[in-house]
PDB file with SEQRES, HELIX, SHEET and CRYST1 records, atoms N, CA, C and O in Angstrom:
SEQRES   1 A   82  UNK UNK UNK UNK UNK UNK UNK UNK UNK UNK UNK UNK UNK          
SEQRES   2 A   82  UNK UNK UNK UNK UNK UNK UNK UNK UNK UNK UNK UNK UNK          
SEQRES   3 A   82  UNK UNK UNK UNK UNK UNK UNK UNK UNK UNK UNK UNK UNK          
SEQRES   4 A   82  UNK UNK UNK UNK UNK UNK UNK UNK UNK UNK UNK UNK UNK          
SEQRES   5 A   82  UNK UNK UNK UNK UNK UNK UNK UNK UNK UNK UNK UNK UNK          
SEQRES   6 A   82  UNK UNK UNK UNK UNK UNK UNK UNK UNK UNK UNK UNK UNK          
SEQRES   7 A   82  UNK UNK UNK UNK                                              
HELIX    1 AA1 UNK A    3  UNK A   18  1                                  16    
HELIX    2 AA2 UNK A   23  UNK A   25  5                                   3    
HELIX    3 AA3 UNK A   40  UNK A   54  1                                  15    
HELIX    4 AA4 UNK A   69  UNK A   80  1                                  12    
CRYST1    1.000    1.000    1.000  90.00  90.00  90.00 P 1           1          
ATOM      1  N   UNK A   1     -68.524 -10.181   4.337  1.00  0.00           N  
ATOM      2  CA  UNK A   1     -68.267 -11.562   3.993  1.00  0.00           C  
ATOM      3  C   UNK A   1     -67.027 -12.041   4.742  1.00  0.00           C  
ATOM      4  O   UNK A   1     -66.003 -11.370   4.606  1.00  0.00           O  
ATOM      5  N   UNK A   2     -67.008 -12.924   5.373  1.00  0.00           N  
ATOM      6  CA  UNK A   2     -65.933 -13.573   6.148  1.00  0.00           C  
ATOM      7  C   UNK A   2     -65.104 -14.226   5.198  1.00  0.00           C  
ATOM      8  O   UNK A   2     -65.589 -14.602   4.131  1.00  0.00           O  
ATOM      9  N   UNK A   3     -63.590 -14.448   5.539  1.00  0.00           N  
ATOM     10  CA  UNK A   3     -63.295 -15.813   5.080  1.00  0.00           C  
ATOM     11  C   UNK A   3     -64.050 -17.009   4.522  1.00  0.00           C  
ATOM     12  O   UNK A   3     -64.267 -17.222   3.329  1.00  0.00           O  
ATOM     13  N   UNK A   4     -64.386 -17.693   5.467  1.00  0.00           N  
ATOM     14  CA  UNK A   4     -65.067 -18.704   5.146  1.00  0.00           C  
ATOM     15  C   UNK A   4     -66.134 -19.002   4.030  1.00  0.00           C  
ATOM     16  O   UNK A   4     -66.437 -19.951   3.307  1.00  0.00           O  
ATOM     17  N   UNK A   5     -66.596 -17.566   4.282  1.00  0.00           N  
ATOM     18  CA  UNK A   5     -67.946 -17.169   3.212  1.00  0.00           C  
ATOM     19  C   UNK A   5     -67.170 -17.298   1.670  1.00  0.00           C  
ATOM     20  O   UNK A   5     -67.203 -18.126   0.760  1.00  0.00           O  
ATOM     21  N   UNK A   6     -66.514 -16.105   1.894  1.00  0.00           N  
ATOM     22  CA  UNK A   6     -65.611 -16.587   0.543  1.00  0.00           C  
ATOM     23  C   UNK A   6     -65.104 -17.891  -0.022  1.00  0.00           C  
ATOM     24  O   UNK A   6     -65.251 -18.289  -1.178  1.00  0.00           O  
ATOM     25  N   UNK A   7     -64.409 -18.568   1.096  1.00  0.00           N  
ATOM     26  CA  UNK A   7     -64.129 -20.124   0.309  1.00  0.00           C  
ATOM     27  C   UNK A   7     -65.135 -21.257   0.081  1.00  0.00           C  
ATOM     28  O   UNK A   7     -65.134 -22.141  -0.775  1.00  0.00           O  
ATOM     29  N   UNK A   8     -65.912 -21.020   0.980  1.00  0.00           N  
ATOM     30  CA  UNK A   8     -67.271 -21.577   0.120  1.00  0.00           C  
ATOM     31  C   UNK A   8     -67.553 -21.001  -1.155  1.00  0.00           C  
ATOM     32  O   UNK A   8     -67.525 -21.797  -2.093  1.00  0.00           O  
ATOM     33  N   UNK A   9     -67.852 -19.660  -1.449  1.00  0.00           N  
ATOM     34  CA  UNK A   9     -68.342 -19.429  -3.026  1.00  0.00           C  
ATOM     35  C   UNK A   9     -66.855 -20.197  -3.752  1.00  0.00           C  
ATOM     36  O   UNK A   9     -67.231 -21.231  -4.304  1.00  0.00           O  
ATOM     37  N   UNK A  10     -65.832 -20.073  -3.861  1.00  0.00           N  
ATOM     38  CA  UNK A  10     -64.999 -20.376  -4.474  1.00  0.00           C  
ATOM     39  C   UNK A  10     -65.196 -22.083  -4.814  1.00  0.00           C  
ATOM     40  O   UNK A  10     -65.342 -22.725  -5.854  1.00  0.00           O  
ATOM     41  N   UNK A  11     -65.126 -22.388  -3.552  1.00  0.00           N  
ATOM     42  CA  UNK A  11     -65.560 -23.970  -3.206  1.00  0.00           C  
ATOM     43  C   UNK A  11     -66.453 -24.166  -4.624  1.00  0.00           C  
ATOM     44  O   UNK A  11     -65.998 -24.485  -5.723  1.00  0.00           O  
ATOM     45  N   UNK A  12     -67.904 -23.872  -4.266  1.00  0.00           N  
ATOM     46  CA  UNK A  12     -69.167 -23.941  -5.020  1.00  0.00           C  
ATOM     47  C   UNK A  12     -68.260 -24.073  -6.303  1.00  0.00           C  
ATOM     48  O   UNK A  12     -67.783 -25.099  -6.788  1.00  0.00           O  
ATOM     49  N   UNK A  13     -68.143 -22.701  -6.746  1.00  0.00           N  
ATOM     50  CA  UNK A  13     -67.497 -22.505  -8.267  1.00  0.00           C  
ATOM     51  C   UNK A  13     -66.767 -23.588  -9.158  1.00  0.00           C  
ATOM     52  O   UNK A  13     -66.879 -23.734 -10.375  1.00  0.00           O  
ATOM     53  N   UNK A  14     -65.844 -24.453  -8.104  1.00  0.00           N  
ATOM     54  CA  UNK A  14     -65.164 -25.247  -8.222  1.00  0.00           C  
ATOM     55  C   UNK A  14     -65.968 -26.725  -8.805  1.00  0.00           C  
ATOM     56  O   UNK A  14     -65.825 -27.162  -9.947  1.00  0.00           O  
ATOM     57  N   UNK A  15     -66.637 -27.212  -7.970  1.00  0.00           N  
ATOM     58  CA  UNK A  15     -67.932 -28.420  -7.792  1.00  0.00           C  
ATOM     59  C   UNK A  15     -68.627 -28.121  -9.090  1.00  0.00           C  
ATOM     60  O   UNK A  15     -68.618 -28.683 -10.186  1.00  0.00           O  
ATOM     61  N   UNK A  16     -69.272 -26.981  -8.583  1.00  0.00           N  
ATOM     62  CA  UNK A  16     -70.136 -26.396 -10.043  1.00  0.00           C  
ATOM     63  C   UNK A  16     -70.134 -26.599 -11.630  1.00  0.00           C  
ATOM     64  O   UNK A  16     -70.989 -26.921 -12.455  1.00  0.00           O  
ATOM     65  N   UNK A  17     -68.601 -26.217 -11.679  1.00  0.00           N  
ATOM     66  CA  UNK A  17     -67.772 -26.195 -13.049  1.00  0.00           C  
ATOM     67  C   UNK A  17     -67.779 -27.539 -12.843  1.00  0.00           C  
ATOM     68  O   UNK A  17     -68.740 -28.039 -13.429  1.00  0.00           O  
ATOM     69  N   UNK A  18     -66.889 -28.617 -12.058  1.00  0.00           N  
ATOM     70  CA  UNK A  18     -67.038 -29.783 -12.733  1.00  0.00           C  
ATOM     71  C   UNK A  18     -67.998 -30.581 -12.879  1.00  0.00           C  
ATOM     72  O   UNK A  18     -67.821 -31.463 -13.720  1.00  0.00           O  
ATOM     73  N   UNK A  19     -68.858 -30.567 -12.395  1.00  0.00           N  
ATOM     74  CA  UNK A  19     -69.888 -31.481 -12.228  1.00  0.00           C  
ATOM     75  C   UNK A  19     -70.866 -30.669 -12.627  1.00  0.00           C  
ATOM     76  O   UNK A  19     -71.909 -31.226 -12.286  1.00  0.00           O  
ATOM     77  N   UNK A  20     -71.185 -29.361 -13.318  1.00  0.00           N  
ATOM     78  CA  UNK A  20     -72.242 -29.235 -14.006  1.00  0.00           C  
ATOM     79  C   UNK A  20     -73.664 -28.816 -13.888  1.00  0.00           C  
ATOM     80  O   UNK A  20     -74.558 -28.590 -14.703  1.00  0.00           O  
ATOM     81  N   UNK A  21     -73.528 -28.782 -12.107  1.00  0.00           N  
ATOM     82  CA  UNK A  21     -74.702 -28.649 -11.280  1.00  0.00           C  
ATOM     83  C   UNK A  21     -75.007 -27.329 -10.824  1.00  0.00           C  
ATOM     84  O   UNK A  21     -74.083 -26.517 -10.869  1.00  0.00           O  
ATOM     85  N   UNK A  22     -76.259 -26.905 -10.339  1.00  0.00           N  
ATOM     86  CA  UNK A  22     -76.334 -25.405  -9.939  1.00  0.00           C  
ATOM     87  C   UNK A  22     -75.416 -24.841  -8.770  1.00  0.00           C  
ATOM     88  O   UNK A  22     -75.169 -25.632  -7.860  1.00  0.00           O  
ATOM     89  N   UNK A  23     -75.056 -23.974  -8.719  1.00  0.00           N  
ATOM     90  CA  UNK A  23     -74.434 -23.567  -7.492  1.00  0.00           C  
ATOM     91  C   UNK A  23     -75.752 -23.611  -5.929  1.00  0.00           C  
ATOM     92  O   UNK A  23     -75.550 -23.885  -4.746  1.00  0.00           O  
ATOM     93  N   UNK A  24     -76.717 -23.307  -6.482  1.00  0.00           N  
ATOM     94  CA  UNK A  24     -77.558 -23.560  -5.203  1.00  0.00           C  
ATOM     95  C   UNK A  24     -77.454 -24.843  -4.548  1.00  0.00           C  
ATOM     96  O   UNK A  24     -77.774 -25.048  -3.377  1.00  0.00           O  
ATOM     97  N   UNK A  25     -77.104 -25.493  -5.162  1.00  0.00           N  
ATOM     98  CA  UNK A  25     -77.107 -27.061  -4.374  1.00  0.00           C  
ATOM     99  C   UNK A  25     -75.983 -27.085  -3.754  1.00  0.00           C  
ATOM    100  O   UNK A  25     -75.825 -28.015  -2.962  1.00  0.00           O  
ATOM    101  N   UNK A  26     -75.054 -26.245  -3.895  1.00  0.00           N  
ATOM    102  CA  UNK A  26     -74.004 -26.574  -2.845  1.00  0.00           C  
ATOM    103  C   UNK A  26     -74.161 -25.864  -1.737  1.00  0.00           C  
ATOM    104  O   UNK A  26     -74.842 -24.851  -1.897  1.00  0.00           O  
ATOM    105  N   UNK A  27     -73.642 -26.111  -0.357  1.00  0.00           N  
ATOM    106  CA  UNK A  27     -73.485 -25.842   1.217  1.00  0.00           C  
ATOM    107  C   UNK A  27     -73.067 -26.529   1.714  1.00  0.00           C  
ATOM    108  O   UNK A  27     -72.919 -27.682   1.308  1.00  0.00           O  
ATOM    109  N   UNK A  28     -72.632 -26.002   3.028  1.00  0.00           N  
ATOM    110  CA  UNK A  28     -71.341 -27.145   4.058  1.00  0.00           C  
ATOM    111  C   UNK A  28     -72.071 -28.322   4.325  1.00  0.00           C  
ATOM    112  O   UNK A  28     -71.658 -28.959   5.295  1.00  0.00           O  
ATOM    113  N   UNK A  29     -73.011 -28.765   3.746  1.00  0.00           N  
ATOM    114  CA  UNK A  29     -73.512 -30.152   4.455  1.00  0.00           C  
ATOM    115  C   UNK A  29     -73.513 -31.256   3.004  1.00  0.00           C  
ATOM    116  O   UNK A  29     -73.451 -32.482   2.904  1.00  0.00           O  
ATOM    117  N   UNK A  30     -73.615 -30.140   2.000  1.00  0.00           N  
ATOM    118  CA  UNK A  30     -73.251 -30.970   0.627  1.00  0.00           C  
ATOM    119  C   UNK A  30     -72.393 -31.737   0.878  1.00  0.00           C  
ATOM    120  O   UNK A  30     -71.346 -31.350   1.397  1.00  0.00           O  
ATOM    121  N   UNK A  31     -72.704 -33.522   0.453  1.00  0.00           N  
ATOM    122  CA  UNK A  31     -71.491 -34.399   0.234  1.00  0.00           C  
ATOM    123  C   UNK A  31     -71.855 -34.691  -0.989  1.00  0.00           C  
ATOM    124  O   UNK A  31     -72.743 -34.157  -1.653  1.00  0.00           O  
ATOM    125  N   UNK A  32     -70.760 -36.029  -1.434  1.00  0.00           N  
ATOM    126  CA  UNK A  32     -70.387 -36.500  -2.641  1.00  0.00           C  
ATOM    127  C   UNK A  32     -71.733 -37.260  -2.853  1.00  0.00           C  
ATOM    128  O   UNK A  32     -71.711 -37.514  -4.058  1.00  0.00           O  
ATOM    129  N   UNK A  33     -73.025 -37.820  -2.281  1.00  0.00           N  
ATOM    130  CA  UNK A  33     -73.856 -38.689  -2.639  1.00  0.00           C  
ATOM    131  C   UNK A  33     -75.106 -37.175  -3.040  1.00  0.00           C  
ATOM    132  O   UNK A  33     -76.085 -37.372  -3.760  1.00  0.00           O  
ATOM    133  N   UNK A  34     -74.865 -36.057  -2.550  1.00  0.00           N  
ATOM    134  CA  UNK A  34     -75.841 -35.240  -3.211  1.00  0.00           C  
ATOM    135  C   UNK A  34     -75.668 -34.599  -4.874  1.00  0.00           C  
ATOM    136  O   UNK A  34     -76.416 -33.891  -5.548  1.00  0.00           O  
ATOM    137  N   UNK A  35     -74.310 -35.220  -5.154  1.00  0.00           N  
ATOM    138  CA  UNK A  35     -73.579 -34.550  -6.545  1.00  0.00           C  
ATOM    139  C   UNK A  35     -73.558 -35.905  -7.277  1.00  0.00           C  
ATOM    140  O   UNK A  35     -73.023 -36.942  -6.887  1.00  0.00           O  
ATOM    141  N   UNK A  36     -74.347 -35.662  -8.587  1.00  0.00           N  
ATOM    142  CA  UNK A  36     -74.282 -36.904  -9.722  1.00  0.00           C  
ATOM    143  C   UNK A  36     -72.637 -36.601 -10.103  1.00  0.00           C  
ATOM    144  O   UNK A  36     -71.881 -35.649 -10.297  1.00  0.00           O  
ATOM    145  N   UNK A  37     -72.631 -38.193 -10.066  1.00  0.00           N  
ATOM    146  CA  UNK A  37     -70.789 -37.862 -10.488  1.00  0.00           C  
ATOM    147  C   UNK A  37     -69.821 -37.923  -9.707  1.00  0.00           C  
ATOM    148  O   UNK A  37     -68.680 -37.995 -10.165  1.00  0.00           O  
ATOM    149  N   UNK A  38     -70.131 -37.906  -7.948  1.00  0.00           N  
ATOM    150  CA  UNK A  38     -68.835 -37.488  -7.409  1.00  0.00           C  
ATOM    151  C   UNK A  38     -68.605 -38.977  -6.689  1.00  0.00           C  
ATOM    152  O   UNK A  38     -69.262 -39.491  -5.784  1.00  0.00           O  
ATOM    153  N   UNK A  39     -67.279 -39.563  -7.506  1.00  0.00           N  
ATOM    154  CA  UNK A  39     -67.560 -40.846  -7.063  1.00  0.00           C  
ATOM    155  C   UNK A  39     -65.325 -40.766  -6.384  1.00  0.00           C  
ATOM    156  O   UNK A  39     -64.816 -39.663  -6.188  1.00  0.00           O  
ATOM    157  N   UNK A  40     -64.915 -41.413  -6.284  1.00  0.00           N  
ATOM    158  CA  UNK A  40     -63.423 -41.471  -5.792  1.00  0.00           C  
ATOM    159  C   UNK A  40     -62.606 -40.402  -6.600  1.00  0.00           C  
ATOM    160  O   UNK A  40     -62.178 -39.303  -6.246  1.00  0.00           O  
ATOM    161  N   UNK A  41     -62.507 -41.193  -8.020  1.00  0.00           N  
ATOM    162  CA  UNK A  41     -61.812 -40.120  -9.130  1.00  0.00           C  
ATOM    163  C   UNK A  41     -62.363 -38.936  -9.296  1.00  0.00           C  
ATOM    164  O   UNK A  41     -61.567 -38.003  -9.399  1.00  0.00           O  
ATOM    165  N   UNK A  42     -63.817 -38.624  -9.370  1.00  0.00           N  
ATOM    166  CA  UNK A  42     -64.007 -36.920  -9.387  1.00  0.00           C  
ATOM    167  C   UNK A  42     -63.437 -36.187  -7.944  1.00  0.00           C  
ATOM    168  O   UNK A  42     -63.108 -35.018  -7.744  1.00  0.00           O  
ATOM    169  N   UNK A  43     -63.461 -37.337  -7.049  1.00  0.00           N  
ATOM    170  CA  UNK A  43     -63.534 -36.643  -5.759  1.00  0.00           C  
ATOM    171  C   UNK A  43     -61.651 -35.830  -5.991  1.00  0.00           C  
ATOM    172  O   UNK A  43     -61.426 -34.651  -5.718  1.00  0.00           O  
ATOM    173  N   UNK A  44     -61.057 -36.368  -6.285  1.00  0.00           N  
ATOM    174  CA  UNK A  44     -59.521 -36.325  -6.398  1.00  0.00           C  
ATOM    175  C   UNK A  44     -59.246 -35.322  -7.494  1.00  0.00           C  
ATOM    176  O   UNK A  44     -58.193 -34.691  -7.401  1.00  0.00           O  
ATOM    177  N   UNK A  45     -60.096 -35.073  -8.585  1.00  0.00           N  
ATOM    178  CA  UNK A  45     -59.727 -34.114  -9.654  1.00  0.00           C  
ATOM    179  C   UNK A  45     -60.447 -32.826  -9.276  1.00  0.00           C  
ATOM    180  O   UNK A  45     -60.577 -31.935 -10.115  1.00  0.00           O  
ATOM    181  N   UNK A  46     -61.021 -32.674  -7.772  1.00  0.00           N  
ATOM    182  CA  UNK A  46     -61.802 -31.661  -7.535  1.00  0.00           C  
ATOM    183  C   UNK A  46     -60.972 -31.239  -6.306  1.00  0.00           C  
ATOM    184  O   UNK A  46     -61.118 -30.041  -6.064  1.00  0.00           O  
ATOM    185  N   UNK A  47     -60.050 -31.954  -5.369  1.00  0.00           N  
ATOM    186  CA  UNK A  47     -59.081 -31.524  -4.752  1.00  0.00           C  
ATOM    187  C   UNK A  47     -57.873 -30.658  -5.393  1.00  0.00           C  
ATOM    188  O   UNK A  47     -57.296 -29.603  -5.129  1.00  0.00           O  
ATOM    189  N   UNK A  48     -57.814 -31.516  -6.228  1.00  0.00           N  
ATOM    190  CA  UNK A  48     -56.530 -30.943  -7.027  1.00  0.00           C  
ATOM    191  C   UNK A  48     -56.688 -29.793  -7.640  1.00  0.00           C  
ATOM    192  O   UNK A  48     -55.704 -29.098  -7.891  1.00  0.00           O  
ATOM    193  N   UNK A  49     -58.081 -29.369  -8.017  1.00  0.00           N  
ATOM    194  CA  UNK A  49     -58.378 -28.198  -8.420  1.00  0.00           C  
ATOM    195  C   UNK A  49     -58.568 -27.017  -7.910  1.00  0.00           C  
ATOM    196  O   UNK A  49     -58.415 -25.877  -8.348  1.00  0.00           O  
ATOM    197  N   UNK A  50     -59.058 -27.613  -6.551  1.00  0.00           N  
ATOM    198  CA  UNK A  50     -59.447 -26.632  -4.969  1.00  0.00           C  
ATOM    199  C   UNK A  50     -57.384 -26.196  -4.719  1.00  0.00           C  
ATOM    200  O   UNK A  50     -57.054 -25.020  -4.878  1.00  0.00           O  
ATOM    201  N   UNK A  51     -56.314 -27.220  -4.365  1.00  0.00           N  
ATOM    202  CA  UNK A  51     -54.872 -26.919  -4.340  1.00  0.00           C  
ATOM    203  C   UNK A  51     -54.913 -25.566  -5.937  1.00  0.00           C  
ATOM    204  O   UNK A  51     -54.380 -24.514  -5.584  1.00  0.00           O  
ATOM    205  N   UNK A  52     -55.334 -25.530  -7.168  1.00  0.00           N  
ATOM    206  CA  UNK A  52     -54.794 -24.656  -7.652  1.00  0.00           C  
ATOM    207  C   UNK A  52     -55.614 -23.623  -7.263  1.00  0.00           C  
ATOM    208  O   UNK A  52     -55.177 -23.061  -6.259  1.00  0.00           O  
ATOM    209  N   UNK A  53     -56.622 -23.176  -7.679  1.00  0.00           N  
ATOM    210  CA  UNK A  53     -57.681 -22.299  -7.086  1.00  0.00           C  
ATOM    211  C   UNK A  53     -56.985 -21.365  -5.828  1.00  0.00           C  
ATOM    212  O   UNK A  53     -56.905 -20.141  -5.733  1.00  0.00           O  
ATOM    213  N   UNK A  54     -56.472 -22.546  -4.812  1.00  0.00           N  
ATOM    214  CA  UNK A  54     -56.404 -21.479  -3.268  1.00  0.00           C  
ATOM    215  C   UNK A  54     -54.965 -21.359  -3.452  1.00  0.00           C  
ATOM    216  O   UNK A  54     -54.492 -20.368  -2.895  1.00  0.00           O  
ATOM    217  N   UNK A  55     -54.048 -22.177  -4.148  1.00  0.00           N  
ATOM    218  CA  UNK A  55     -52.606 -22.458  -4.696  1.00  0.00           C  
ATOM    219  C   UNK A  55     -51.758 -22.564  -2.831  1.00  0.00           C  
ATOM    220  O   UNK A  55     -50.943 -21.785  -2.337  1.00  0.00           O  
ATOM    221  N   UNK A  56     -52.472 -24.005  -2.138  1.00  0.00           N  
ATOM    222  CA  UNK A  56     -52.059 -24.693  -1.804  1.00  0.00           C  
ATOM    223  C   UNK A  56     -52.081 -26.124  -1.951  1.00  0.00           C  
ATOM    224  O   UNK A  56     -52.491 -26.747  -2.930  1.00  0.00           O  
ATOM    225  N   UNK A  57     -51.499 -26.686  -0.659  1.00  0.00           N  
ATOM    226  CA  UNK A  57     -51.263 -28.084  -0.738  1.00  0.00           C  
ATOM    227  C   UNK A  57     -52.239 -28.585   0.457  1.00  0.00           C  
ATOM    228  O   UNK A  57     -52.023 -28.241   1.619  1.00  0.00           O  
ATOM    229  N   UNK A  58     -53.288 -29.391   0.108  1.00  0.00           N  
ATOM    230  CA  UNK A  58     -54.012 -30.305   1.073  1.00  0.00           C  
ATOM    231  C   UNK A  58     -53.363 -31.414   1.428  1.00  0.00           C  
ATOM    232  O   UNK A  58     -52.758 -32.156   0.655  1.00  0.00           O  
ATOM    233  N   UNK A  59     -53.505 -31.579   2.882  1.00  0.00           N  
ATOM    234  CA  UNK A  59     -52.800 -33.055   3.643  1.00  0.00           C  
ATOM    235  C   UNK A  59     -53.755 -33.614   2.808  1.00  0.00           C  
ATOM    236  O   UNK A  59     -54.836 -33.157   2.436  1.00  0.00           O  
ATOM    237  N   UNK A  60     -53.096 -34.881   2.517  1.00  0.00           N  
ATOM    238  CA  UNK A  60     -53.662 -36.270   1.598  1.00  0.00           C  
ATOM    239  C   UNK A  60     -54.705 -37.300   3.154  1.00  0.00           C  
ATOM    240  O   UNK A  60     -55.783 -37.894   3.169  1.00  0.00           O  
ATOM    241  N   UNK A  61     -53.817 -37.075   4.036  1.00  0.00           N  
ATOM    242  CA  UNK A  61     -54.715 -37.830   5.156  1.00  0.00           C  
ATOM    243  C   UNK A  61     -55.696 -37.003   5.308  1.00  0.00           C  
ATOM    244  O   UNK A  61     -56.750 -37.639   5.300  1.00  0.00           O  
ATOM    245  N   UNK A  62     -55.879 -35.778   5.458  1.00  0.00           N  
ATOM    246  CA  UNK A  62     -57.385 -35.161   5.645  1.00  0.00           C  
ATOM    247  C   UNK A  62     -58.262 -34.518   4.644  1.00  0.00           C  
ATOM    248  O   UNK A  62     -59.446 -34.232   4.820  1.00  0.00           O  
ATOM    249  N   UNK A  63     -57.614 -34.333   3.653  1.00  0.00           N  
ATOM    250  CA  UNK A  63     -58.449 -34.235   2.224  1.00  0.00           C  
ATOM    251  C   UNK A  63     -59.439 -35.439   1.681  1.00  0.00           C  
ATOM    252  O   UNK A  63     -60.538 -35.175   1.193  1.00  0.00           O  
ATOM    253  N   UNK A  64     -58.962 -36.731   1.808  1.00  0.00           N  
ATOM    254  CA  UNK A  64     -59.529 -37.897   1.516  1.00  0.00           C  
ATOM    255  C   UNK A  64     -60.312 -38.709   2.576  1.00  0.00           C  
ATOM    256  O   UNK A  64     -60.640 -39.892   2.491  1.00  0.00           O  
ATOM    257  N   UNK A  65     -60.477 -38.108   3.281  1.00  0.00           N  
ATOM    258  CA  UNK A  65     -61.632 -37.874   5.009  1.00  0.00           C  
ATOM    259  C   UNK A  65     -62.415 -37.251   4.675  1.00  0.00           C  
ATOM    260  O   UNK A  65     -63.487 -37.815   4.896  1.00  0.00           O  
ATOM    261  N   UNK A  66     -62.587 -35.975   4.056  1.00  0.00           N  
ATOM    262  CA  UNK A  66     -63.651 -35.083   4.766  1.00  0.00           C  
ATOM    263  C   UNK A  66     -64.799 -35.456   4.268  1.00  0.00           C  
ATOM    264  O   UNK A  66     -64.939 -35.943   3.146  1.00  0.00           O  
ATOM    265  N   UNK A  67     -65.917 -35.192   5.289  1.00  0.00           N  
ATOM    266  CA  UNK A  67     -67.004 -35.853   5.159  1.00  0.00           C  
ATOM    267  C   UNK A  67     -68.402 -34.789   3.832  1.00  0.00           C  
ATOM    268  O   UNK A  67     -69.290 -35.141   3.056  1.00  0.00           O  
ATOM    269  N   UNK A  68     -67.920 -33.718   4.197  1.00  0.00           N  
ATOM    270  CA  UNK A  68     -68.883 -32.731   3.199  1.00  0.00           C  
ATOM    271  C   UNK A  68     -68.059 -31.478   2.751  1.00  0.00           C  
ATOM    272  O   UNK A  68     -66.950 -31.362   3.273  1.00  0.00           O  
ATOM    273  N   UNK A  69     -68.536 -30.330   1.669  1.00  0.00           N  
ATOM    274  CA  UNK A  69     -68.127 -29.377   1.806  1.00  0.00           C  
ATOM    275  C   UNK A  69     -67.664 -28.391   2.458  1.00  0.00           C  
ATOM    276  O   UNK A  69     -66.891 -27.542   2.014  1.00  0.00           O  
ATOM    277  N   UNK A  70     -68.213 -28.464   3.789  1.00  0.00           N  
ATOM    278  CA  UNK A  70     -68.158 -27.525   5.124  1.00  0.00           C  
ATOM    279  C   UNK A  70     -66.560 -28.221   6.043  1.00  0.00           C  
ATOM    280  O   UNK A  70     -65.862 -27.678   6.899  1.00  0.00           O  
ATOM    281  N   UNK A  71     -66.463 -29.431   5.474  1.00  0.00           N  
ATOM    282  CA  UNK A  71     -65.056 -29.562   6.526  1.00  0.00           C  
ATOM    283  C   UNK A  71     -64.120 -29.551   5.180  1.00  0.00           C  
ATOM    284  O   UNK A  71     -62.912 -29.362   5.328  1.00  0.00           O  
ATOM    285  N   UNK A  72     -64.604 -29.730   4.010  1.00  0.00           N  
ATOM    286  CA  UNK A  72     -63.027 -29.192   2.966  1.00  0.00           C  
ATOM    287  C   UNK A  72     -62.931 -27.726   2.835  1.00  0.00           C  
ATOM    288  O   UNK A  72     -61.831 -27.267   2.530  1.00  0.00           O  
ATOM    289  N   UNK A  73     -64.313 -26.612   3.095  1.00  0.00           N  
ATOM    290  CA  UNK A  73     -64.231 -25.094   3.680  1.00  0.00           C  
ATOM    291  C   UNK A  73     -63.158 -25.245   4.667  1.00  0.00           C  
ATOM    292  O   UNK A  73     -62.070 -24.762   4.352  1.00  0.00           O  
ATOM    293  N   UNK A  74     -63.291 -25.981   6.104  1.00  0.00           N  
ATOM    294  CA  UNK A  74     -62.782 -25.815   7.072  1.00  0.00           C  
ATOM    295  C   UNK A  74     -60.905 -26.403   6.605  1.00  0.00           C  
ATOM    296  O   UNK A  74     -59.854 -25.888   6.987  1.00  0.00           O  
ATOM    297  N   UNK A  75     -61.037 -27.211   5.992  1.00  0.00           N  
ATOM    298  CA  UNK A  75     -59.183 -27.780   5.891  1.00  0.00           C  
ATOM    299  C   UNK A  75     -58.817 -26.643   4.968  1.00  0.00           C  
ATOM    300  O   UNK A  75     -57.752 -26.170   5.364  1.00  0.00           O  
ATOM    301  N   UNK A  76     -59.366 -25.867   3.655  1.00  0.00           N  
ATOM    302  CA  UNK A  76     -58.869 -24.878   3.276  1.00  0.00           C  
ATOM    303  C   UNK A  76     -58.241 -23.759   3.858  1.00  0.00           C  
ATOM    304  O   UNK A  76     -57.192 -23.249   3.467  1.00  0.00           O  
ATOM    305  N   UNK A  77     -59.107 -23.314   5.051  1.00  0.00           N  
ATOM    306  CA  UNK A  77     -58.986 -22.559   5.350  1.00  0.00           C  
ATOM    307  C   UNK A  77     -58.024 -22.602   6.436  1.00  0.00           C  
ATOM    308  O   UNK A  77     -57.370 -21.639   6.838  1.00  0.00           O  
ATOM    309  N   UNK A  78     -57.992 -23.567   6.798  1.00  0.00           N  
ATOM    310  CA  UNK A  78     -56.384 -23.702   7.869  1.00  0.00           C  
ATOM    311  C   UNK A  78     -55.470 -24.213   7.009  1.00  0.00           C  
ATOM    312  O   UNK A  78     -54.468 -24.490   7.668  1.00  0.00           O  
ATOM    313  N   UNK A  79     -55.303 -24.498   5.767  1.00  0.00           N  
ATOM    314  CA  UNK A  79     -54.145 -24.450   4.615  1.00  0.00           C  
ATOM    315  C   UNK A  79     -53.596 -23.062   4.673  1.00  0.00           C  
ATOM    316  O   UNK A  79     -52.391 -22.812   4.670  1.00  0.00           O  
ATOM    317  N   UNK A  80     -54.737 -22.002   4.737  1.00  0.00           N  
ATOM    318  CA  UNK A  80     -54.380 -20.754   4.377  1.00  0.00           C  
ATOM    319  C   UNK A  80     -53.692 -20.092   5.279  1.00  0.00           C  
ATOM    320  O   UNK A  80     -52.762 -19.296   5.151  1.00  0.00           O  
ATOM    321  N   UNK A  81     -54.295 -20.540   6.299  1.00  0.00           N  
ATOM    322  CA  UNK A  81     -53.846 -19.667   7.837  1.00  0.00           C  
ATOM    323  C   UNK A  81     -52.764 -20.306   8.346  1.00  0.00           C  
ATOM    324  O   UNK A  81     -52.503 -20.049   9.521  1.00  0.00           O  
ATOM    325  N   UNK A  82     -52.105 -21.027   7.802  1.00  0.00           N  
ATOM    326  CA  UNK A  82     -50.948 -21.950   8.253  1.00  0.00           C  
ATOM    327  C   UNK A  82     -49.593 -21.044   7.622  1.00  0.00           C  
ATOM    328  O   UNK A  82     -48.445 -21.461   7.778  1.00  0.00           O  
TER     329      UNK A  82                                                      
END                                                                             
């Protein structure tokens, strides 16, 4: 399992728990219009949760960009490697 592999399941776990949905439905192409619920404010209480989870800090300019799961995988993971 790579990196990446890992912060995706974590990712998932994250989405999952709040929103209630199967973990199969999530993957890097998952966005917010495939998740009932993920509207501005979930989007923001699911960052903030991803910062405790990996127990960093996401840039606010590229956290509130990313277009699907696969590029908040990708900003995690250069949080980490930073």
């Amino acid at each position: 399992m790579t990196m990446n592999d890992s912060i995706m399941e974590r990712l998932a776990d994250v989405i999952t728990d709040h929103f209630s949905c199967p973990e199969k439905t999530i993957g890097r192409s998952t966005n917010a219009n495939d998740i009932v619920g993920w509207d501005s404010l979930a989007h923001t209480m699911v960052l903030m949760r991803v910062e405790d989870v990996f127990a960093i800090e996401l840039p606010m300019e590229h956290a509130f960009t990313v277009l699907n799961v696969g590029e908040l995988a990708d900003l995690v993971q250069a949080q980490l490697s930073a």
